[in-house]
C-alpha positions in Angstrom: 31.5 37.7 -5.0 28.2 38.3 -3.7 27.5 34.4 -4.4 30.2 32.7 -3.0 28.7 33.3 0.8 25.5 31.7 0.1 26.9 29.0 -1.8 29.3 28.3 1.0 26.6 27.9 4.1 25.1 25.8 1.0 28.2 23.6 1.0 28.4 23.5 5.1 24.8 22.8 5.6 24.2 20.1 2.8 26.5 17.2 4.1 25.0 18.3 7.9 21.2 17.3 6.5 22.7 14.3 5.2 24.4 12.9 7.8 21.3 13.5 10.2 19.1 11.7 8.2 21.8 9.0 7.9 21.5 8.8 11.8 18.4 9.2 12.5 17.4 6.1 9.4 20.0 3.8 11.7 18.3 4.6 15.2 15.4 3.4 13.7 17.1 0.6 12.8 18.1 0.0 16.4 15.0 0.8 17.9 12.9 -2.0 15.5 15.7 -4.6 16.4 15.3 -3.8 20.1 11.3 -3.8 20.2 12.0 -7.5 17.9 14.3 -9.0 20.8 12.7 -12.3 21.9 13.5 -15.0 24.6 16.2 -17.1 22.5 17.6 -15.1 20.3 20.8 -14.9 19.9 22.2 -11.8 19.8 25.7 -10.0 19.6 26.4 -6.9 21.8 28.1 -3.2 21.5 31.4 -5.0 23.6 31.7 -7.9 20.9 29.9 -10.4 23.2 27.3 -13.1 21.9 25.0 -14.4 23.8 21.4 -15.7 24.5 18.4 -13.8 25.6 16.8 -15.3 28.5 14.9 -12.9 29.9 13.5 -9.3 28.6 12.0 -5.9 30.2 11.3 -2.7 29.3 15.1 -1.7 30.0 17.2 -4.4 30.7 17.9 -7.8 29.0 19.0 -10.9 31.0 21.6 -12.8 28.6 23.5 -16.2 29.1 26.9 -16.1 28.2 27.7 -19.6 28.8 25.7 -22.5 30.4 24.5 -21.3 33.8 25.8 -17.9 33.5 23.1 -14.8 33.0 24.5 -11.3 33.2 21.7 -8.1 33.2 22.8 -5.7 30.2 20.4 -2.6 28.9 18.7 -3.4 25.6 20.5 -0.5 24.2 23.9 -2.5 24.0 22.3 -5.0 21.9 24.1 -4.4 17.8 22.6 -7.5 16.1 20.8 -10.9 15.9 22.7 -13.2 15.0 21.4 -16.4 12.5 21.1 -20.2 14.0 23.4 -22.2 12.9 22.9 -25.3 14.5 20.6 -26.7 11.7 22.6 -25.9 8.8 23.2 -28.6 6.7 26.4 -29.1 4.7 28.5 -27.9 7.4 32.2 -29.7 7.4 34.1 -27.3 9.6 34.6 -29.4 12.9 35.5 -26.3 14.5 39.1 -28.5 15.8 42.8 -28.0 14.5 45.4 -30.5 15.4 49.0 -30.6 14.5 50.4 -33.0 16.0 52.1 -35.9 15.2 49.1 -38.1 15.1 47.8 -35.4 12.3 47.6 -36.9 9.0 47.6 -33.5 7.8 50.8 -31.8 6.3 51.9 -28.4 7.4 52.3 -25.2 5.3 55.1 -25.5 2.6 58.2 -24.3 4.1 57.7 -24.8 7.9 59.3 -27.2 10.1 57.5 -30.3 11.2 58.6 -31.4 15.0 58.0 -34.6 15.9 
């Protein structure tokens, strides 16, 4: 009985320890991709949106979210780099879909074609 006290702050404090180093290992993280940002990355943000880095200071970052448009965000919201991929080769996704009736494609099985 007398060990069951001990062994229980054991079993409270254990998982605690883990999950701070956890943290702290994907601050760091965080921190090294902020300090990496360069003009022209591309980079995705905490809201979902990707974008280009234009411009950089100690606490802001000036991104371009579509030709002509730059919006000032804090480097903080900044999740990931994303790759290029305009210079992939092998690439045969044309990024279109097209249904219609000049489509020589077929549709699913079992759905109607309207013409």
């Amino acid at each position: 009985m007398e060990l069951l006290f001990p062994l229980l702050i054991l079993a409270l404090l254990v998982p605690t320890f883990l999950g701070i180093r956890r943290q702290k290992k994907e601050m760091q993280k965080v921190t090294e991709l902020q300090d990496s940002l360069r003009i022209g990355d591309r980079v995705a943000t905490t809201a979902g949106l990707h974008a280009t880095v234009v411009a950089l200071s100690d606490t802001t970052v000036d991104l371009e979210i579509a030709p002509g448009v730059v919006t000032t965000w804090a480097r903080m919201v900044v999740r990931e780099k994303l790759e290029d991929t305009t210079g992939t080769t092998g690439n045969t996704d044309t990024g279109t879909v097209s249904f219609g009736k000049d489509d020589d494609t077929d549709p699913p099985a079992g759905r109607p074609t309207e013409y």
